[in-house]
C-alpha positions in Angstrom: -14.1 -12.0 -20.7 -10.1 -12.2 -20.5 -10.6 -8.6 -19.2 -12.4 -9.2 -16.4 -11.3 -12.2 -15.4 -7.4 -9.6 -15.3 -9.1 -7.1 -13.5 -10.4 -9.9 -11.2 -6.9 -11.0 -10.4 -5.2 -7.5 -10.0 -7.9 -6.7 -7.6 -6.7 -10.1 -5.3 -3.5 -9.2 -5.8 -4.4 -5.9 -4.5 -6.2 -6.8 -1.1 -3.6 -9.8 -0.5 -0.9 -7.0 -0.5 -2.7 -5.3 1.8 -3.3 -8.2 3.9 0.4 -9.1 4.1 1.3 -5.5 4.7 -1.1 -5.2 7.4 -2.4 -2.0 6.3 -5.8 -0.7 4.6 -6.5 1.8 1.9 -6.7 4.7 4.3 -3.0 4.7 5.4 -2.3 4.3 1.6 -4.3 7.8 1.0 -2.6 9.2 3.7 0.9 8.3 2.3 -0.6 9.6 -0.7 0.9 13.0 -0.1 4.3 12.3 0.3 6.7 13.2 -2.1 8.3 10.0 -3.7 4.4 8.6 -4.4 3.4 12.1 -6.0 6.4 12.5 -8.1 5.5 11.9 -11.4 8.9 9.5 -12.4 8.7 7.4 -9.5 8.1 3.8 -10.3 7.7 1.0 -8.0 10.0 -2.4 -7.6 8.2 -5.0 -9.6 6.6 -7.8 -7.3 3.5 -8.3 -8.6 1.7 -7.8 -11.8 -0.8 -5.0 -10.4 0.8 -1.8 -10.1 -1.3 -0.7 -7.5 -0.1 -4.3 -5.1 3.7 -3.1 -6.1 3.0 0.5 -4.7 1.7 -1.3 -1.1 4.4 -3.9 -1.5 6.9 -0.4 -1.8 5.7 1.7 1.3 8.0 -0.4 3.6 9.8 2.6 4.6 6.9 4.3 5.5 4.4 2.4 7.1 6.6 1.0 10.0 7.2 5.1 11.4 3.6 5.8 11.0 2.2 2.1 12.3 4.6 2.8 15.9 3.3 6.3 15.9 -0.4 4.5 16.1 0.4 2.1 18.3 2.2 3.8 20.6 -0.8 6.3 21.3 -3.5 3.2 21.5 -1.3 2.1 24.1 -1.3 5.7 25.5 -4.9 5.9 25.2 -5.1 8.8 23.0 
């Protein structure tokens, strides 16, 4: 029971991050390939108890070249 009711809670944490990040699990697998996620020392600042919320609560540095990438083209109409 204790089990599920911690996978329960990593899996809020998990879609809260998202939400405050204002992202979705498709830009994460695209930042999937880049080198500091894939390298196999890399650990993430602790903000959260669910590794996979501190990875999205990490990808600051990303996110904001690839979110005015997107947005400038929607605004482009590409």
């Amino acid at each position: 029971m204790m089990l599920f009711k911690a996978k329960q809670s990593a899996q809020k944490e998990f879609e809260e991050a998202l939400r405050k990040k204002g992202i979705t699990a498709k830009h994460l697998l695209k930042l999937r390939s880049r080198s500091k996620f894939t390298h196999s020392l890399q650990t993430s600042r602790h903000f959260v108890a669910c590794t996979a919320a501190n990875i999205v609560y990490d990808t600051r540095g990303f996110l904001n070249r690839f979110s005015a990438r997107s947005n400038r083209e929607e605004l482009q109409g590409v």
